[in-house]
C-alpha positions, 0 to 999 in steps of 0.5 A: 500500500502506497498511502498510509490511509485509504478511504473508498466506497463501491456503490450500486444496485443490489445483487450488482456484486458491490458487497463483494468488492468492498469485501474482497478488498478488505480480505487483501488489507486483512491479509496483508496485516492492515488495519481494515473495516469495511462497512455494508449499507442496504436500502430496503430492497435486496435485489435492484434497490441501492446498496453500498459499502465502505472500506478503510484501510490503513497502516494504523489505527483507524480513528473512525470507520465513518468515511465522511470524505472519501479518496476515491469511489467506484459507482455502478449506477446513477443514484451511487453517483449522485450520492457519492461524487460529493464525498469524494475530496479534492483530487479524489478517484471516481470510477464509473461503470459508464454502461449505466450512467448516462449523465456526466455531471463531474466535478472538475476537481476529481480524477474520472476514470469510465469503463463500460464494464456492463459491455466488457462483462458481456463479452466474457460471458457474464454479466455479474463479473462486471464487479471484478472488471471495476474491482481491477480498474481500481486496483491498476488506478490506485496501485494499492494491491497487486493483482496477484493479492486479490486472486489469492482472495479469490482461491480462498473464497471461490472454493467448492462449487464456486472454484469454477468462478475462478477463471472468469474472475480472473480475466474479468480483473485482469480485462478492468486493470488493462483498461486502466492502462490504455486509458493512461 
């Protein structure tokens, strides 16, 4: 981890896979002997209503688990935009899955990185890796973890029936990451 501190949210709709980021990013930090919280928010609606989670990571005691300004956030849909843009402090990071975002209304004062992850998920063949495809971009953005320290979460999570998932959720990461490059 480059920075002492990290403070970022992954946002979207239920069942769009925004907990498993979050989640998956703070495995890595726990991983790594980080200090890390990660905290999940639900609307009332399971599947289709709105859904975010925060992550901490820091190389010390974090003081607070409340991310009232955030480095950076990766947003699947419009609401999430509207409602997290404005945390983002000066010369944050905003990623946004621009297959569901029509509207560009960007601060001048962030870091825009758009993907059309909804797109990319398709052509691997499923549409829930579209998760993992922003989860790379973040990670090639920010630099935080390598690669590698995300698929080491992935063997320990995708295991039994799941260990079929490994492979798409390797290429759905790597596709985010080289995304990132080529925007550069």
């Amino acid at each position: 981890m480059k920075t002492n501190e990290e403070r970022v949210i992954f946002a979207g709709f239920g069942g769009q896979g925004v907990m498993l980021m979050g989640q998956m990013l703070a495995y890595i930090a726990t991983d790594e002997a980080l200090h890390t919280v990660w905290i999940p928010s639900y609307g009332p609606e399971t599947r289709g209503g709105t859904a975010n989670c925060s992550v901490t990571i820091a190389k010390q005691m974090i003081n607070s688990p409340i991310i009232t300004e955030a480095d950076s956030a990766v947003v699947l849909n419009l609401p999430s935009l509207q409602k997290f843009e404005p945390r983002l402090k000066k010369n944050g990071l905003l990623i946004v899955n621009e297959s569901a975002i029509e509207q560009y209304p960007y601060r001048q004062d962030i870091r825009v990185l758009s993907l059309d992850a909804n797109r990319m998920a398709l052509k691997l063949g499923n549409l829930k890796v579209a998760n993992m495809i922003m989860l790379g971009a973040y990670l090639e953005a920010t630099g935080i973890f390598p690669k590698e320290a995300l698929f080491k979460i992935f063997k320990k999570t995708f295991t039994g029936s799941k260990e079929t998932l490994l492979e798409m959720n390797y290429q759905a990461v790597e596709l985010g990451m080289e995304t990132v490059r080529n925007q550069a």
